[in-house]
C-alpha positions, -999 to 999 in steps of 0.1 A, spaced: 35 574 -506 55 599 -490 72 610 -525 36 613 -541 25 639 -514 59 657 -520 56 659 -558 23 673 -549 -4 645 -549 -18 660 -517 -52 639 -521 -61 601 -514 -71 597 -548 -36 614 -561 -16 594 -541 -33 561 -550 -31 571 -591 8 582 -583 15 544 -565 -8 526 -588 -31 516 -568 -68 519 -555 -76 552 -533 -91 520 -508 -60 501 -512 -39 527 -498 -62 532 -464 -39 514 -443 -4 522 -453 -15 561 -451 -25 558 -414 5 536 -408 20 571 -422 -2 591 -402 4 575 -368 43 577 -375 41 613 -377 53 615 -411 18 630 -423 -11 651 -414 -46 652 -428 -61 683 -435 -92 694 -445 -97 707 -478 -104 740 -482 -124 739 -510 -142 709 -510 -162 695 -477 -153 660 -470 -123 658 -481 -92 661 -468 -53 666 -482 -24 653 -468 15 671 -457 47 655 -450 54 666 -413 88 656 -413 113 683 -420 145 659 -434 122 643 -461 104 678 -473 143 686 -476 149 656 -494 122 659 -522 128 698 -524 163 692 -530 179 667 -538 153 644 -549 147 672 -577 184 674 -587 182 639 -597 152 643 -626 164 651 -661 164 687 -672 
């Protein structure tokens, strides 16, 4: 979940296409996310009811900006 937000599948739908699953299947696991701290809902600034998500925590931004990207093929 967190990787699909930082390769920038900010939306419920995104996320769920990126894991392979369901935008419903995901519910709980993003609010286990949520209530962890790990990520914050925002609302969508061009489009009324929905929301994006953002990885809070500064070590795992750091992880996917760096040196998860080092590891893809060039």
């Amino acid at each position: 979940m967190l990787a699909a937000v930082a390769e920038g599948n900010a939306t419920r739908g995104g996320i769920a296409n990126y894991v392979g699953r369901k935008a419903t299947d995901i519910a709980h696991p993003v609010n286990v996310l949520e209530d962890a701290g790990l990520l914050t809902r925002e609302a969508d600034a061009f489009r009324e009811n929905r929301s994006t998500f953002r990885i809070t925590e500064p070590l795992i931004i750091f992880y996917h900006a760096v040196y998860a990207a080092s590891l893809e093929p060039a």
